[in-house]
N, C-alpha and C positions, 0 to 999 in steps of 0.2 A: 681604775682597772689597768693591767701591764696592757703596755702595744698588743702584744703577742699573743695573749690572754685573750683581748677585745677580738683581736681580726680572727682567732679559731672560734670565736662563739657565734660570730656575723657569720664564717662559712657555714655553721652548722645548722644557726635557721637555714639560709639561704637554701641547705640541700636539700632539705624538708620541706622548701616551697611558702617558707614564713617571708613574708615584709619586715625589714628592720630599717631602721633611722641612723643614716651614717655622714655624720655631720649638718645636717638639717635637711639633707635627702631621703627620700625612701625609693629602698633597692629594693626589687622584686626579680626572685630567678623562677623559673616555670618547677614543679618537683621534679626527680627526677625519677617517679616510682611509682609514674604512669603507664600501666598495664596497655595495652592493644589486642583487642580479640579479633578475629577476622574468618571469614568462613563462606563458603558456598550453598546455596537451597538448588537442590532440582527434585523434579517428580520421579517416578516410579521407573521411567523407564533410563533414568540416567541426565537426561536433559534439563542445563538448567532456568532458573524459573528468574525473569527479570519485575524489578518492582512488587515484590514480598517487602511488605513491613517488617523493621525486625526493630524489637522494643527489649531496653536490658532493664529488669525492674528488680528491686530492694524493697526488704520488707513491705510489698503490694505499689509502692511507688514507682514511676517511673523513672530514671536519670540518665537514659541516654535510649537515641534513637535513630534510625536512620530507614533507608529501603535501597533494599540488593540493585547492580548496575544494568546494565543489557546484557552483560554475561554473566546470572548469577550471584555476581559477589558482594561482601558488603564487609567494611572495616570501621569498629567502635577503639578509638582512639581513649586517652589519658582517664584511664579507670585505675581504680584504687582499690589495693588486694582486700576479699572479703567474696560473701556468698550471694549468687546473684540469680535471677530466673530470665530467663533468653527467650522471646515470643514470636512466634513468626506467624504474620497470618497474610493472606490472599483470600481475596474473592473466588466460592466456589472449592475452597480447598478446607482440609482441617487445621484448625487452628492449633497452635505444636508449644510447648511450653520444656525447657530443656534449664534443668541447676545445672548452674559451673560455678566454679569457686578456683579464685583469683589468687595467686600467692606471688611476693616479692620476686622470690626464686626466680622464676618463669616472664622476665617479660614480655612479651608476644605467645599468645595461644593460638595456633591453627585449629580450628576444629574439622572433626572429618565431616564430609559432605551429608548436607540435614536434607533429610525425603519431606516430602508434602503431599498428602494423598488426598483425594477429593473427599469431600465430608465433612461432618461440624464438631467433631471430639475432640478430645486435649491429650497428650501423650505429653508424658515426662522422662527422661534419662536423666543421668546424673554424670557428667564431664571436669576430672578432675584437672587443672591446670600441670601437674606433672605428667599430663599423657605423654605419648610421642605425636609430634609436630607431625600432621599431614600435609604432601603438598597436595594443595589443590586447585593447583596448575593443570594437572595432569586429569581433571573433569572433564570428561568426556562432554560437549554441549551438540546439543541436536538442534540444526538449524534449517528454516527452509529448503533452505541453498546446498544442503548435503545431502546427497543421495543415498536414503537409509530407511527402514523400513518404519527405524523408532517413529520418523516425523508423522505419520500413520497410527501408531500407536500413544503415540504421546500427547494426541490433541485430548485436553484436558474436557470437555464442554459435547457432550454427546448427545445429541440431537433426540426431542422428544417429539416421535412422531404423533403431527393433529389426529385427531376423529374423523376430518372431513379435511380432504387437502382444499385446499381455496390458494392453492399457490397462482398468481396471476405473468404474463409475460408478456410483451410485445409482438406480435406475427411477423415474422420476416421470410421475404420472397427474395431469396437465392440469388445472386446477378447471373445475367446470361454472355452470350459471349457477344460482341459489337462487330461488325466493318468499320475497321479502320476511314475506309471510304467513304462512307455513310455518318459515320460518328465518331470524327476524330482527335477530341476533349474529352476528356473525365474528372469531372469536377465535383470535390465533395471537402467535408468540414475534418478536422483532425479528431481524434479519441482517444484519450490517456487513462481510459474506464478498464478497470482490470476484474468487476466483479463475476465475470460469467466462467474465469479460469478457477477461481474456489468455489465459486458456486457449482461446475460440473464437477470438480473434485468433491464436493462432499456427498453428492448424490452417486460417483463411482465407490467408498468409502461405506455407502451405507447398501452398498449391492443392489442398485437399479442404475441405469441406463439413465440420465437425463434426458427432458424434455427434448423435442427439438428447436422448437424456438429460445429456449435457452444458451443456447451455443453460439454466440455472438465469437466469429471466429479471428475477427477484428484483437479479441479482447482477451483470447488467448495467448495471440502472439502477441499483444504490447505488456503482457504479464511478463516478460523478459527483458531483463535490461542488456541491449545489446551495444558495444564499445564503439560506438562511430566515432569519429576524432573529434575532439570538442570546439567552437566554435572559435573561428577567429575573432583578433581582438573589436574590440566594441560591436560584436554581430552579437542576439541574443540568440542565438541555431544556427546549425551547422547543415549542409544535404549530403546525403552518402546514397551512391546507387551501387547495383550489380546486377547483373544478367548472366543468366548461366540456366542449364539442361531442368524441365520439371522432370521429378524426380515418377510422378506418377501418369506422363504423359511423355514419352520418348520423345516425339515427333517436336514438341511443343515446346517454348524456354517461357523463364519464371527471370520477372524483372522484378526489383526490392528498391524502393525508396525509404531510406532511414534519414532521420532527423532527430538532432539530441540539441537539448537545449541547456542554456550556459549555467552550470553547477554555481551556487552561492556559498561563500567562505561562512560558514554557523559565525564567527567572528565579525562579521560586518555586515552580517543580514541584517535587514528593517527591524525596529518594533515588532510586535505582534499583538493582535488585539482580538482572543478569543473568546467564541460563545458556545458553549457545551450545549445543544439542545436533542434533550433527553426522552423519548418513547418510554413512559413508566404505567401504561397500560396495562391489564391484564394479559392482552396476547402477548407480553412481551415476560411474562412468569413463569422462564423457565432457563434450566440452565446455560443453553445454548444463547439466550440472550440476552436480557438488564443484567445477571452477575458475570459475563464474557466483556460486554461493553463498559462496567466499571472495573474491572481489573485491564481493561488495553487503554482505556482514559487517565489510569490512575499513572500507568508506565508513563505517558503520554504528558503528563504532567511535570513530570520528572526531568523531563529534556528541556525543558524550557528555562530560558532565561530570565533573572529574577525582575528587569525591569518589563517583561512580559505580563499581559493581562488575561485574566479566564473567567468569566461567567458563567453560571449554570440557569439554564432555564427547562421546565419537564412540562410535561401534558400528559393528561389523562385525559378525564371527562371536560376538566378543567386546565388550565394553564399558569403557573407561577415561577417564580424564581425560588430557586433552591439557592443560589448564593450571588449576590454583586458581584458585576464584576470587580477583582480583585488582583492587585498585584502579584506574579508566582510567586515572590519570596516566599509567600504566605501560603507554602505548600501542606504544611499540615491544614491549615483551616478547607483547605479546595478537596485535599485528601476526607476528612470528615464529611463534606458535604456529598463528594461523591458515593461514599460508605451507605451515607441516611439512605441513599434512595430505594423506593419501595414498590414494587408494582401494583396496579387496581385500578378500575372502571374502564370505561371507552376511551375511546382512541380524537381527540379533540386537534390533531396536528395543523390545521391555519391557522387555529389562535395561537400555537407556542410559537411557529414559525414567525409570525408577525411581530411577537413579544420580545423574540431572539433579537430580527434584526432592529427592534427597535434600542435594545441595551448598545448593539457594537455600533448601532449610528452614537447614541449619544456619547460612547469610549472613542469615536474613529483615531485613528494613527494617521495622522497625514504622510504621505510617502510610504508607510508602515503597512502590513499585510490585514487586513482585516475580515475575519471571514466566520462565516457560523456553519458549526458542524454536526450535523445531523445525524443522533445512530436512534433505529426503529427498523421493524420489519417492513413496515410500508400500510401499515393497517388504519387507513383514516377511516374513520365511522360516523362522526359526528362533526358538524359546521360544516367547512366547504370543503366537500368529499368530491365535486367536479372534476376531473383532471384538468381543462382548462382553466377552472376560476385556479387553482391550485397553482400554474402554468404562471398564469398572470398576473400571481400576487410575484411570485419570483423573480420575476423579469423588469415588474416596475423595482423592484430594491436590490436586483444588484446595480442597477445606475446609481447609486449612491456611492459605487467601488465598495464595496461587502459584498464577499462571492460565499458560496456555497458548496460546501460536501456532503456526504452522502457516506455512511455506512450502514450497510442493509446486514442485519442479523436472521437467524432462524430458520426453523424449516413448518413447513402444513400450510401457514399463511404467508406466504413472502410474497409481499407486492411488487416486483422486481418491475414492472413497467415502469409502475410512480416514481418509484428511487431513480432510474436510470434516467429518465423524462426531467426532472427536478435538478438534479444533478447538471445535467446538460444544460437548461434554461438557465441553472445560479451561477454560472461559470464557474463550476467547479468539476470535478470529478467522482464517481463512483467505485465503492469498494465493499465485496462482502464478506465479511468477515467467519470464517466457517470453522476457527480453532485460536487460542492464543497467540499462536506462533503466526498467522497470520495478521492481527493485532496487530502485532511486533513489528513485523516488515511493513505496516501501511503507517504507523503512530512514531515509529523510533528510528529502526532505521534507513525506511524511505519518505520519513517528513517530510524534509526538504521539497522532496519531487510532491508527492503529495498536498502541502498547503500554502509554497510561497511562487507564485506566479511570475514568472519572468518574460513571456510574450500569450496574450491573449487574442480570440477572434483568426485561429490560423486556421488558412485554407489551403487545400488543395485545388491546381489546376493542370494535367498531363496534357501533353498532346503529343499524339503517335506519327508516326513517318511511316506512309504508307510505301515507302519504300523499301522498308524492313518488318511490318507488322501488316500484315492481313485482316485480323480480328485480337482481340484482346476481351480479357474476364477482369473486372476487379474482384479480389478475392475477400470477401466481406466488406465493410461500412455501407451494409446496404440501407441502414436509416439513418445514413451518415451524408445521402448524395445531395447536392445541391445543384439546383439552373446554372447555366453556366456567365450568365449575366449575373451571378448571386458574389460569383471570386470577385468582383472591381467594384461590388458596393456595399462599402464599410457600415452600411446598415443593418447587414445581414450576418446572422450570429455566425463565430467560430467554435472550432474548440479551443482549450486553455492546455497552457506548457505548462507544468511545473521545473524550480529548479532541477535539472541532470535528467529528467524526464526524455525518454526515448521514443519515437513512434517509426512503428514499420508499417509499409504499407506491399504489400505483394500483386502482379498481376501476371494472371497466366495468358500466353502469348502465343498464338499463330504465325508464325513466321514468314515473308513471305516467299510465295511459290508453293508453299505447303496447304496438303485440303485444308480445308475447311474445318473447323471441330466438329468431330462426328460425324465425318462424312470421307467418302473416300475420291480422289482427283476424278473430273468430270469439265460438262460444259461450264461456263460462269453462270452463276444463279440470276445475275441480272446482265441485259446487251449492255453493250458499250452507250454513251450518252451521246446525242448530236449537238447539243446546244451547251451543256457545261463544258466547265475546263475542268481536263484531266491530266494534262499534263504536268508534271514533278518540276518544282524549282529548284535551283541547285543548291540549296540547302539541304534538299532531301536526299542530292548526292554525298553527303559530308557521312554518311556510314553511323548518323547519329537514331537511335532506334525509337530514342523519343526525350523531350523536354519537360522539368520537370520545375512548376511556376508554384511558388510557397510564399502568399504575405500573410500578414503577423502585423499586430499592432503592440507599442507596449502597453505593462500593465494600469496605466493611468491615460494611456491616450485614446485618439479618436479617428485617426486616419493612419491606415495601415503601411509597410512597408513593404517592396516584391523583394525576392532572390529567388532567383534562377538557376540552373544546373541543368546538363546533357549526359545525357545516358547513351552508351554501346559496347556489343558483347564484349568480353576480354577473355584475353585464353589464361591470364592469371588465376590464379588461388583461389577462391571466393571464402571469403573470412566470416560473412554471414548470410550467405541466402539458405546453405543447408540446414542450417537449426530451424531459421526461420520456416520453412518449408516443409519440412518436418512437423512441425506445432500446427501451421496451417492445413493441412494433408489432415493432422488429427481430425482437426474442429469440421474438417467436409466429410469425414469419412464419421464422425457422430451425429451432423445432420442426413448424411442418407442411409435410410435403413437398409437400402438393397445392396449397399456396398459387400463385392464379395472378400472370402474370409483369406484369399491371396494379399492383397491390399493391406489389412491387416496385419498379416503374417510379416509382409514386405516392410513395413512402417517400424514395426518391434524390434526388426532388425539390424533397420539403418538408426534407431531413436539411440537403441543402446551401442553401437559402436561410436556416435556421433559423443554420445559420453562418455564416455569409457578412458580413463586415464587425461584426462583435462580439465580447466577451471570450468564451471558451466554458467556462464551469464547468468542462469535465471535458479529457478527453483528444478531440483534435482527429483523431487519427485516424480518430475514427467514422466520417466520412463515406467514407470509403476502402473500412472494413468493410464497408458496405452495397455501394458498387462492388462489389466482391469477388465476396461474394458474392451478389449479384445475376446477377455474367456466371459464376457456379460453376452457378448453378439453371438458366439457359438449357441448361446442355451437360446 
């Protein structure tokens, strides 16, 4: 054959994507008449949908596959022109079947953005490759964090109310205000548990007032991730104070202790060594909860790194495994297992629990994060239904290092005591999940914070200068408090950091010279002492209004470490005590009933200028909340 002759017939396989033998080589070029489809899912109100399966199948076969990212999207790559059927399916959603036909012409197809509506039928369109290219860039996404009414409208998972509420809560007694003089430490455990801020969101949502022992006010405000500057180097936390005017006490000042713990590069985080353990009970047969908690597991899946592991384990009446654990690569096989699952019988939870931790001991990740994650209403029924024995099984196995979470589903039966109780004991954290998009922010993109622990067993310990402080309130962790011999012995539980995890902590403040709370200047309530000392050291002269004592142990050790910090007023800026204070004002003014409707009024006011044309740390829906229920308190 000519030179010439040879080398144009070698180009011409080659462009066609054929192997040829050229000189005892085989050359292989990639074709070059590989199509790319690419496209958005959101739901009805525009928002879009992350972790939708989307499967491209030929004549009834499958050939390509993938599931949309955190924003929506999803890109099938080197397809070959011909006619094809596009499948999108989500838990709890309709399943959506769309022909498009693929031509040369056209390499890259945008399709316009595909809706998904809750329900079990098949809808077909027909999408021809010469349409006009969408961008769909310009998809509107509705996210916690944006102040919009869709994030309200858009939670896909609509709560089916019980026959009989059996919802259960823990009783919490309000703190009172101290004498500095009398009691000049306050010492209590840390709380990165955020479920009591979606939990009073979906009962404002579903137009009633929550309980009041549901308002863990603690758990509002660490629902907000607030920007303290991040830790110096080799500290795992950071302390950030300010002082400044309560907003619903003139007389009075609101001090903030923030702490943020040191953010992990996804790059060079640990192993991870997961256990899925699954409530497939009958109380959990509805949509609000096993198909919510398998589409946020399924997202959840997704982020993970393929030399990462996931186990499934379920309980009903009974306890098994639904899958070994498994390497992520193996994301479709963990996705399938997720899919099978099925709700029925009683509620069996110490047998899965025990079953759980027994899969991640035998996977442990040494140095590696190893933790089992619990989603259920909280409905145990059957074996050790105790809360103590329950307590206790948890506490002997997280000394193993396998810590414990907690995502609490549902409404009629929510055992919100057990979850919160469990959660706390497994060193871990609590979260309840009340919409998808909620999901999202505990599974995707506050992971990190949420499952990879970077200082455990952190305590608080204040102590006030009675030379600036008269009386002091902690503003919530009232089942948070501990002995004040409890902060120096490392035997006594903490709470757990996660990565970039922020905790505030607020106290309202008497100032001194100033009455009393609640009272108006008078004689001193108690004489002067003859035999104590009262006199101020000169330390108490230094204008410092109080100390503020934080040890932390790391997440493998046994003996904790102190950092210290000083707090006093400043006439600068305050960057964050007014949101803070704001959130916390909410959660006092939803545990007192008597609160009048000025208060209110007042709160609505300052909530929505405090947002109004700025980034908002947390979730944008607050001000809505306060709406809510503001016009709930009138009726």
């Amino acid at each position: 054959m000519a030179p010439l002759l040879r080398q144009g017939l070698v180009l011409l396989l080659l462009c066609v994507g054929v192997s040829v033998v050229v000189d005892g080589s085989v050359v292989t070029q990639r074709s070059t008449t590989g199509i790319v489809v690419e496209g958005t899912v959101i739901d009805a109100t525009g928002a879009t949908l992350p972790g939708v399966t989307v499967t491209l199948q030929q004549s009834g076969k499958s050939v390509a596959g993938t599931t949309t990212s955190d924003k929506g999207t999803f890109t099938l790559p080197n397809l070959r022109p011909g006619a094809y059927t596009l499948v999108l399916s989500l838990s709890s959603f309709k399943t959506k079947s769309q022909s498009i036909t693929l031509t040369a012409e056209r390499p890259r197809l945008a399709l316009p953005p595909i809706t998904l509506e809750i329900g079990a039928t098949t809808e077909t369109m027909t999408v021809q490759a010469a349409s006009p290219v969408v961008d769909t860039k310009k998809t509107t996404t509705a996210s916690v964090y944006g102040l919009s009414s869709a994030v309200f409208a858009s939670d896909q998972f609509q709560a089916i109310p019980s026959p009989r509420n059996t919802e259960a809560y823990a009783s919490i007694v309000s703190n009172t205000f101290k004498r500095t003089a009398d009691n000049p430490l306050s010492t209590f455990a840390a709380d990165v548990d955020t479920a009591s801020y979606s939990n009073v969101r979906r009962f404002l949502k579903d137009g009633s007032l929550p309980p009041t022992d549901a308002v863990r006010v603690e758990e509002l405000v660490n629902y907000f991730r607030f920007s303290y500057p991040e830790p110096s180097s080799g500290q795992p936390i950071s302390i950030t104070t300010e002082i400044g005017d309560c907003p619903w006490a003139p007389r009075h000042k609101l001090a903030l202790v923030g702490i943020r713990a040191r953010a992990i590069d996804d790059r060079r985080a640990p192993r991870r060594n997961f256990v899925l353990l699954i409530d497939v009970s009958g109380s959990m047969d509805s949509p609000d909860k096993l198909p919510l908690v398998k589409t946020g597991l399924r997202m959840f899946v997704d982020t993970l790194r393929d030399d990462d592991r996931v186990g499934i384990v379920v309980y009903a009446g009974a306890s098994g495994v639904a899958l070994p654990s498994t390497r992520a690569s193996e994301r479709a096989a963990i996705h399938a297992a997720i899919e099978e699952l099925r709700p029925g019988g009683s509620t069996n939870g110490a047998a899965g629990i025990q079953l759980a931790y027994d899969i991640a001991r035998a996977n442990f990740v040494k140095a590696g994060v190893n933790r089992v994650i619990l989603a259920t209403d909280g409905d145990f029924n059957v074996g050790v239904t105790s809360l103590n024995q329950l307590v206790s099984l948890i506490e002997r196995e997280r000394e193993s290092g396998v810590f414990l979470s907690v995502l609490g589903v549902g409404t009629g039966n929510l055992k919100d005591e057990t979850m919160e109780m469990l959660a706390d004991k497994g060193n871990g954290n609590y979260a309840y999940l009340d919409s998808l998009f909620e999901a999202q922010r505990v599974l995707v993109k506050e992971g990190g914070a949420t499952l990879e622990t970077v200082a455990k067993d952190v305590k608080f310990q204040i102590e006030f200068n009675p030379a600036a402080v008269d009386e002091w309130k902690l503003v919530g962790y009232e089942n948070r408090v501990l002995a004040h011999e409890d902060f120096n012995d490392d035997k006594k539980d903490g709470g757990e950091l996660g990565a970039g995890h922020t905790v505030t902590v607020l106290y309202e403040i008497v100032p001194a010279g100033e009455a009393p709370a609640g009272e108006v200047a008078a004689q001193p309530r108690v004489d002067p002492l003859r035999f104590q000392r009262t006199s101020l050291t000169a330390e108490a002269r230094t204008g410092d209004w109080l100390t503020v004592k934080v040890r932390y142990k790391q997440p493998d050790g046994a003996v904790s470490a102190l950092m210290t910090a000083a707090a006093r007023s400043s006439a600068t800026e305050l960057a964050h005590l007014p949101l803070a204070a704001a959130v916390a004002e909410f959660g006092l003014l939803l545990r007192d009933t008597q609160a009048p409707a000025d208060r209110w009024n007042a709160l609505s006011t300052r909530v929505h200028a405090l947002l109004a044309g700025r980034d908002r740390p947390a979730s944008g829906d607050f001000s809505e909340m306060v709406d809510l229920a503001r016009a709930l308190r009138r009726k």
